[in-house]
C-alpha positions as CSV (number, residue, x, y, z in Angstrom):
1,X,8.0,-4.3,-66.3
2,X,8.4,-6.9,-63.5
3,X,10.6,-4.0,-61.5
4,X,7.4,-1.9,-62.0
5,X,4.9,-4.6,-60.5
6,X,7.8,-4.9,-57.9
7,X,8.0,-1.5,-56.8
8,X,4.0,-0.8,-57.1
9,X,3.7,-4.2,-54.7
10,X,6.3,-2.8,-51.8
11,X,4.4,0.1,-51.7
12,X,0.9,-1.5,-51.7
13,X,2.1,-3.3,-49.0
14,X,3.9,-0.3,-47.2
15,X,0.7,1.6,-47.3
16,X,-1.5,-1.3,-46.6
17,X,0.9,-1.6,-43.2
18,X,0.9,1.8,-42.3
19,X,-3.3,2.0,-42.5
20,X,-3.4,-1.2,-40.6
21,X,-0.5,0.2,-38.4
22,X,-2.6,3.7,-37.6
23,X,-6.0,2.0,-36.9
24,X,-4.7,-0.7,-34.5
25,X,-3.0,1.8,-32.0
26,X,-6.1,3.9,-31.9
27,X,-8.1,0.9,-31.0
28,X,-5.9,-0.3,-28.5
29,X,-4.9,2.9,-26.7
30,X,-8.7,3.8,-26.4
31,X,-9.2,0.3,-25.0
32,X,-7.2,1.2,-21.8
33,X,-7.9,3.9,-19.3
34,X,-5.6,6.3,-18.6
35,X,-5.1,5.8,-14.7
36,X,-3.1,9.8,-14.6
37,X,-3.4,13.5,-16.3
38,X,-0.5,14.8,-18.8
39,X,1.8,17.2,-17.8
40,X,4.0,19.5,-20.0
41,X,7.4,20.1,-19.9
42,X,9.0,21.7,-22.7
43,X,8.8,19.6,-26.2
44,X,7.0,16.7,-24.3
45,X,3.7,15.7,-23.2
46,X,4.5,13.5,-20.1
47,X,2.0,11.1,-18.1
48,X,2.0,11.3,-14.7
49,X,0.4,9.0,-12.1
50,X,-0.2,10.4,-8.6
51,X,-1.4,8.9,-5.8
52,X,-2.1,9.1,-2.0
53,X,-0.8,11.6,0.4
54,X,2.1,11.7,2.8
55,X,5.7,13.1,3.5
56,X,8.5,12.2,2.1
57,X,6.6,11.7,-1.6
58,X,7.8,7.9,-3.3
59,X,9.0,8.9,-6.7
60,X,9.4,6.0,-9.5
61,X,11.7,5.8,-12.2
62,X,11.3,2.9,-14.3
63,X,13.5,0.9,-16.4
64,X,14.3,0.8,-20.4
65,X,11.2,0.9,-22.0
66,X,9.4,0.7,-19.0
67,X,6.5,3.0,-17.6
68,X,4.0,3.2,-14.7
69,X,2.4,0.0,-15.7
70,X,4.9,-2.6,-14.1
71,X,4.0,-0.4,-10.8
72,X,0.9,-1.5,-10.3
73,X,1.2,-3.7,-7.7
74,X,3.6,-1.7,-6.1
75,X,1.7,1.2,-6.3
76,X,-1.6,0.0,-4.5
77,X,1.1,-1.1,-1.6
78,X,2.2,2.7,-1.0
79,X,-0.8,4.7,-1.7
80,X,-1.8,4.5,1.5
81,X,1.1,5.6,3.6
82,X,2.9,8.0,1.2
83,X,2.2,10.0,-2.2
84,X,3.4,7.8,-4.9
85,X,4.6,9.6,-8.1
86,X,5.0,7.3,-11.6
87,X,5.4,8.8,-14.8
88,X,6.0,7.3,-18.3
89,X,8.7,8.3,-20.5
90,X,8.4,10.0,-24.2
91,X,7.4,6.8,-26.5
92,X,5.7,4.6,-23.5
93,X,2.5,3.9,-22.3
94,X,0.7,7.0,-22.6
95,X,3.2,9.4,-23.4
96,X,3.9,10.6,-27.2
97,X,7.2,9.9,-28.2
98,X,9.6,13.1,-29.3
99,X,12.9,13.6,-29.9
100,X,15.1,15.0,-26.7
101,X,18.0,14.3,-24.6
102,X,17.8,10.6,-22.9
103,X,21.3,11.1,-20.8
104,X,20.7,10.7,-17.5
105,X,21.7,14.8,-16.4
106,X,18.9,15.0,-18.9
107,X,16.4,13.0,-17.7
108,X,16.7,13.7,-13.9
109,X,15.9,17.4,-14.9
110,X,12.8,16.4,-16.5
111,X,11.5,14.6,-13.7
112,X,12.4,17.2,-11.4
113,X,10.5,19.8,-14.0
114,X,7.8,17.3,-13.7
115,X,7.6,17.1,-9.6
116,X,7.9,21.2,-9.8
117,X,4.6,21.1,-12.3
118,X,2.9,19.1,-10.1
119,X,3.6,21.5,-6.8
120,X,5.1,18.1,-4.9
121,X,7.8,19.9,-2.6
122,X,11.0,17.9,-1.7
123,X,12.9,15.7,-0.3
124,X,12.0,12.5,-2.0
125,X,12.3,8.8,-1.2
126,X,13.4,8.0,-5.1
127,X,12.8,4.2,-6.2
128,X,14.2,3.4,-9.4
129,X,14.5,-0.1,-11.4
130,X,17.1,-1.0,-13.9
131,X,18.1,2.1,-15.8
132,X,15.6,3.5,-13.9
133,X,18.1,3.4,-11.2
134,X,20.9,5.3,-13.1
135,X,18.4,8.1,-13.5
136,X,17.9,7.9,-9.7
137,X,21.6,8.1,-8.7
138,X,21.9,11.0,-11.5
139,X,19.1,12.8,-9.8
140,X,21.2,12.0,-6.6
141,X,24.6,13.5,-7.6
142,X,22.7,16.7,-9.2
143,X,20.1,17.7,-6.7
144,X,21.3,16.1,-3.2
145,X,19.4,18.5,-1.0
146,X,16.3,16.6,-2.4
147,X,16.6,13.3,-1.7
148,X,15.5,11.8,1.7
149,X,16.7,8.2,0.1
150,X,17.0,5.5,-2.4
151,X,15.2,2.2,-3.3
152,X,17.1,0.6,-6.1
153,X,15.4,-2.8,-7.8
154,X,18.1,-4.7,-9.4
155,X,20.1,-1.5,-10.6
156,X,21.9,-0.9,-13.4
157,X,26.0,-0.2,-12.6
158,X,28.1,1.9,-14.4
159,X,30.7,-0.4,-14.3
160,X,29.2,-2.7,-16.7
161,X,29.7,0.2,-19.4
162,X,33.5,-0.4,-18.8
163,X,33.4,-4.1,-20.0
164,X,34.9,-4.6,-23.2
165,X,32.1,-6.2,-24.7
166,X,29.6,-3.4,-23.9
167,X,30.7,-0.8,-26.4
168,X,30.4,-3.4,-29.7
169,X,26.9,-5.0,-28.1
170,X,25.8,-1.9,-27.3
171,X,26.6,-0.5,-30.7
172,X,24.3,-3.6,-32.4
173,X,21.6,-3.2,-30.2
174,X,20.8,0.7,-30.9
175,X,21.6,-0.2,-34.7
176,X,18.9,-2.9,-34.5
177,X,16.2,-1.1,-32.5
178,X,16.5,2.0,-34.8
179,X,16.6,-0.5,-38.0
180,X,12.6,-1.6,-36.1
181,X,12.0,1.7,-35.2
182,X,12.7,2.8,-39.1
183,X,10.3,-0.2,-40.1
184,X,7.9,0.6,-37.4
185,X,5.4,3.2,-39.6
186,X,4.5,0.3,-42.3
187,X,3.0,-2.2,-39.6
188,X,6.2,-4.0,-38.6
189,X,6.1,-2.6,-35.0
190,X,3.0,-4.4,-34.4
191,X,5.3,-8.0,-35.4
192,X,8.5,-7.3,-33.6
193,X,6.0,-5.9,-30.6
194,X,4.9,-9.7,-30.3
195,X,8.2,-10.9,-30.2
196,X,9.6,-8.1,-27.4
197,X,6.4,-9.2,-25.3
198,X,7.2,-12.8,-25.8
199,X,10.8,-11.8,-24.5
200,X,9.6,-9.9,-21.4
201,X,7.4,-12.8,-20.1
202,X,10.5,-15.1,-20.4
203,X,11.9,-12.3,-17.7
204,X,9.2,-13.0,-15.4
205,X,9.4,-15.7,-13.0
206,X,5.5,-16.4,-13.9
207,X,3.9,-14.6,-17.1
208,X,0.3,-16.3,-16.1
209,X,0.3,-14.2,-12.2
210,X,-2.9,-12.2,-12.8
211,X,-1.1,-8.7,-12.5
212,X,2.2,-9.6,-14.7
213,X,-0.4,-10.9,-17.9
214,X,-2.4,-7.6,-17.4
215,X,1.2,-5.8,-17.5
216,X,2.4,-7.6,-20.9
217,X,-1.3,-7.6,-22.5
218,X,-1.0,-3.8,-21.2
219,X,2.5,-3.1,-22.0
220,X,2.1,-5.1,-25.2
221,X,-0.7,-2.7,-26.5
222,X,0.5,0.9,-25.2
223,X,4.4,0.2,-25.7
224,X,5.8,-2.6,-27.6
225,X,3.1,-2.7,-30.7
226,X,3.6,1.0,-31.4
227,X,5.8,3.1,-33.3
228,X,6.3,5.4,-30.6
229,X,7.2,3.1,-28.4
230,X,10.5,1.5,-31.0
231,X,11.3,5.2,-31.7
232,X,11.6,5.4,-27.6
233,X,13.4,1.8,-27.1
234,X,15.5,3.0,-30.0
235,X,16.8,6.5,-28.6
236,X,17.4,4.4,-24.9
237,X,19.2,2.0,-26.4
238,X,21.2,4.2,-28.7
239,X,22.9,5.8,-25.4
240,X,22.8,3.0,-22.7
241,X,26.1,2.4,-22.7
242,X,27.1,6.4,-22.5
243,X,24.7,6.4,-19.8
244,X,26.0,4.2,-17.7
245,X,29.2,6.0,-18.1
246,X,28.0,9.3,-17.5
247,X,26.7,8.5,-14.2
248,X,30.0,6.7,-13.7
249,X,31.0,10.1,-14.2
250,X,28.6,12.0,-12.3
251,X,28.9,9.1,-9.1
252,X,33.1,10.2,-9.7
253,X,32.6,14.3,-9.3
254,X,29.5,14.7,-7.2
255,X,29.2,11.3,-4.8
256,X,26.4,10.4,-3.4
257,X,24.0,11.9,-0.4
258,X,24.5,11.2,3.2
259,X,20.8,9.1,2.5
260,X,19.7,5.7,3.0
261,X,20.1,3.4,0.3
262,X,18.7,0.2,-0.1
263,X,19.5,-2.4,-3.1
264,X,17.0,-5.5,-4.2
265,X,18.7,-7.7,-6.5
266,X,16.8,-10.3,-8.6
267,X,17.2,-14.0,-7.2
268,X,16.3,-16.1,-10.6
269,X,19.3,-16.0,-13.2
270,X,18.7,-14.2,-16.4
271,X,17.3,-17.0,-19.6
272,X,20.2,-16.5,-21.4
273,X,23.9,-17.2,-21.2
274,X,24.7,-14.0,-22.3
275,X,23.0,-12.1,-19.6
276,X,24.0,-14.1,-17.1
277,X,27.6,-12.8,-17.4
278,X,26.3,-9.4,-16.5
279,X,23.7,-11.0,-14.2
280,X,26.3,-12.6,-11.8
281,X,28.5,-8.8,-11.6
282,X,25.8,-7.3,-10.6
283,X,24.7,-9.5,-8.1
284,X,27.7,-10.7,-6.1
285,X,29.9,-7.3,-6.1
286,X,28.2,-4.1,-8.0
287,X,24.9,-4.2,-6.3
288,X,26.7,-4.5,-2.5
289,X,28.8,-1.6,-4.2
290,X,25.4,0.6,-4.6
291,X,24.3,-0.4,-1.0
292,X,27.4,1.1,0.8
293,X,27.5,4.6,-1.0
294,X,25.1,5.6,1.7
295,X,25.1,5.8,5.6
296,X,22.6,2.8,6.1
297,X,23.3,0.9,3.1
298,X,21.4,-2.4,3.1
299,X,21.3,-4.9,0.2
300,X,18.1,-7.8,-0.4
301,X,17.6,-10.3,-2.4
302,X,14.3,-11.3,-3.8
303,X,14.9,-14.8,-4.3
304,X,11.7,-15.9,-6.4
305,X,12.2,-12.6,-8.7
306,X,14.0,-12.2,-12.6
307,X,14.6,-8.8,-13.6
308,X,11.1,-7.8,-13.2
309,X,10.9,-7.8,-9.5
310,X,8.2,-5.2,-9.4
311,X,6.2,-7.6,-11.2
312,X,7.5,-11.0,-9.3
313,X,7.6,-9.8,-5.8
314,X,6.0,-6.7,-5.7
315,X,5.8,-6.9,-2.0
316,X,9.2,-7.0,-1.0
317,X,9.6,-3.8,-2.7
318,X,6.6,-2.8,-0.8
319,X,8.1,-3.5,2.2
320,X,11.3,-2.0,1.5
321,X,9.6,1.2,0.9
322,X,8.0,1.5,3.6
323,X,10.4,0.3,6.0
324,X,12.6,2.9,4.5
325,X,9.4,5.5,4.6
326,X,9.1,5.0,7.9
327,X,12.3,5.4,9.2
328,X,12.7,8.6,7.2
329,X,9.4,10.2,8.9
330,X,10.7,9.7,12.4
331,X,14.1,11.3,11.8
């Protein structure tokens, strides 16, 4: 008898969740407005954001779990110089999550699907953050004849796949996001959502700035708290570290264009111990790595930034951009 009541409770509960769950997403995702128009490219319903006119066309990739939102800023500081493409991934903001390939050959082919959809004629000034900048040099090595150059904001490296630490944390973390992603139906995404946008705003150098709490509140509603969103973080995390290999890989057999390339790395150490081992690779040897596969490699530090530099010095990757923009349109 007390199994019974057990069993009739958990799913009480589970139902209870999954109602509560339904209701809150709706209310949140009609509380924001949809800044772009959705574009279709195969299985997937993508969002695209695009902005302002001139040649070559800025072309965002964001980072893990990231989506046009963290462009904001950066955004409003191109629009009027160059057309500014952002798009979110399946699972974030404002695009449905569905099942497809997340490795970076992948991925870059989407995007280029997308740019085709939307009639935006290469080459491209491509400006990626994070694993957003895998994607980028992937993009690189399989269509080279469309890039114009490269804007990389604290990259990712596919070195860091090598460690012999990656594989096992990597393993864990894909185990745990699907484990939340699993969960995420019956109201949980909405509690470990808290807790992710508690994380991300102890990545930001401040989380009270204006823009960056309109990012979290935003990111918080459209992302985090929904069950799209953990069935996206789960499939990205799932592959990271094959991703960084693959563009190991990719960066091995293809190379990269004869381009410009320019590398931001984040001033502020990482919270956390752990990250800081990475944190410290990156910074003093991998991203001075990135800057010289090009011609004009050229390598800054935002000195006031965490990871989130698009949030925490949005301007120095405005200026980048255009610096970069403008140097491109008087070849």
């Amino acid at each position: 008898m007390h199994g019974t009541w057990w069993t009739a409770g958990i799913a009480a509960a589970a139902a209870g969740g999954a109602v509560w769950q339904r209701r809150c997403e709706r209310r949140e995702a009609h509380a924001h407005h949809r800044p772009g128009h959705m574009v279709r490219v195969g299985d997937a319903s993508l969002h695209v954001v695009a902005e302002g006119e001139g040649q070559p066309t800025v072309v965002i990739a964001s980072g893990i779990g990231g989506s046009h939102l963290e462009w904001e800023q950066v955004a409003a500081g191109l629009r009027q110089v160059a057309r500014v493409v952002r798009y979110d991934r399946p699972g974030f903001a404002f695009s449905p999550y569905v099942r497809g390939d997340r490795r970076p050959e992948a991925v870059a082919t989407v995007l280029r699907e997308v740019l085709a959809a939307e009639r935006i004629p290469p080459p491209y000034l491509l400006l990626g953050h994070s694993l957003g900048a895998l994607h980028v040099r992937a993009y690189a090595a399989l269509f080279p004849q469309e890039v114009a150059g490269a804007v990389l904001v604290d990259p990712a490296h596919e070195d860091i796949g090598e460690l012999a630490w990656a594989r096992p944390v990597g393993r864990v973390a894909g185990w745990a996001f699907r484990v939340a992603a699993l969960l995420g139906p019956v109201g949980m995404a909405r509690v470990f959502g808290r807790m992710l946008t508690r994380a991300d705003a102890r990545r930001v150098a401040d989380a009270r700035a204006p823009h960056t709490a309109a990012f979290l509140q935003a990111a918080g509603a459209l992302t985090h708290r929904t069950v799209g969103g953990w069935r996206g973080l789960a499939a990205e995390y799932a592959g990271l570290v094959d991703t960084h290999i693959r563009v190991g890989d990719l960066a091995t057999a293809r190379g990269f264009p004869a381009v410009p390339v320019t590398v931001i790395s984040a001033g502020l150490q990482p919270p956390n111990r752990f990250e800081r081992v990475g944190w410290t690779l990156l910074r003093t040897e991998l991203h001075r790595r990135i800057a010289a596969l090009g011609p004009y490699g050229r390598h800054v530090v935002a000195e006031h930034s965490g990871h989130m530099v698009p949030l925490d010095e949005p301007e120095i990757v405005v200026d980048e951009v255009r610096a970069m923009h403008q140097r491109l349109r008087m070849k």
